[in-house]
N, C-alpha and C positions, 0 to 999 in steps of 0.2 A: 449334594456336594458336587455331585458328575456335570451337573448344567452349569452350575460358576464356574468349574475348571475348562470347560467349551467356550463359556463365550470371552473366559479372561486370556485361550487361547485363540481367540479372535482379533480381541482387540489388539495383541502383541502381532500379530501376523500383518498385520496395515496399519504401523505406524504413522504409515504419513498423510493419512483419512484423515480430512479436516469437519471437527464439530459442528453441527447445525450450519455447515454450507461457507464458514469462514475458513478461509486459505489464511493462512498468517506466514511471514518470512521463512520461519521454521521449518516450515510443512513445505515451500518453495525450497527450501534448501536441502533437505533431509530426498525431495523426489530428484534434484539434481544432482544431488552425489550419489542416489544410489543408480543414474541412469550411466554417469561418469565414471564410476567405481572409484569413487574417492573419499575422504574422512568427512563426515557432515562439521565436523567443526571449523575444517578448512574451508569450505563454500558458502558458513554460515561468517566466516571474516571477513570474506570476499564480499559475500550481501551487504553488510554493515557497513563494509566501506565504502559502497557504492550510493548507499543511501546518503550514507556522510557527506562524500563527496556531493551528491546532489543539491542536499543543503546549503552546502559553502556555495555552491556556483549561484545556486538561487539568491542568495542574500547578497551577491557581487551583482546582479543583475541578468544572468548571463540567460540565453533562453539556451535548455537543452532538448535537443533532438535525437529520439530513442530510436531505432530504424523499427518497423513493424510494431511497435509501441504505439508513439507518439510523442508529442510534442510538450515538454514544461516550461510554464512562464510566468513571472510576475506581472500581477496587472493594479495599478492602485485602483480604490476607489475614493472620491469624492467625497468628503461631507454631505453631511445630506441631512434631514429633519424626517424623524420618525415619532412612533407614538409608545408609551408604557402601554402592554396590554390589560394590566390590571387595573389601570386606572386611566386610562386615555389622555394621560397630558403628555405633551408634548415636547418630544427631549432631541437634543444634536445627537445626532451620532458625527463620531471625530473619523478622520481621513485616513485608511489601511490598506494595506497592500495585503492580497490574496495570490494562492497559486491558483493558477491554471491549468489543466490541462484537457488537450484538444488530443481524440484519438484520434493515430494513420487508419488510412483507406483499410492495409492490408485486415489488421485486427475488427475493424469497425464489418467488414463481411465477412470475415471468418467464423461471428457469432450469428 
C-alpha cells in the first residue's frame, strides 16, 4: 500500500508532465499559469481563443505570423490522379486546401 501512496504522490506533484512525450493545450496552459500565477482555466480560455481565432483568420485567407513561432498559411492543392492501394486503380483526387506551416529561424535553432 506504502508504494501506491509514493508514486500516486508523484504523479499529483507534476501535473503538467505530459504522457509518452505529447504536450497537449492543457499541459501548455496548466505550465503557463503556474509560471504567471494565474487560474489555469483562465489561460486555458485564453488558448482556446487563440486557436479560434487562428481558424477564422485561416478560412478568410489571411496568412498568420507568430514572431519566434512561425508562419501559418493556406496553400491549395490541385487535382491530381492517384492510385487505391488495395487494388491499384485509379482514382481523382478532388482539389483542397491544406494548412501550412513554415517555422521562424529563431525556434528552428533553438532545437
Amino acid at each position: 500500500m506504502a508504494v501506491k501512496k509514493k508514486a500516486a504522490a508523484k504523479k499529483k506533484a507534476s501535473p503538467v508532465k505530459a504522457a509518452s512525450g505529447v504536450v497537449t493545450l492543457k499541459h501548455i496552459a496548466a505550465e503557463i499559469a503556474a509560471a504567471h500565477e494565474m487560474p489555469k482555466n483562465q489561460v486555458q480560455g485564453v488558448l482556446d481563443g487563440f486557436v479560434e481565432l487562428l481558424g477564422k483568420k485561416l478560412r478568410k485567407g489571411d496568412k498568420i505570423r507568430v514572431p519566434s513561432l512561425g508562419i501559418f498559411v493556406v496553400a491549395k492543392r490541385a487535382a491530381r490522379m492517384g492510385r487505391n492501394p488495395a487494388t491499384g486503380e485509379a482514382i481523382k483526387i478532388k482539389a483542397s486546401k491544406k494548412v501550412r506551416f513554415r517555422v521562424a529561424k529563431d525556434l528552428k535553432e533553438s532545437i
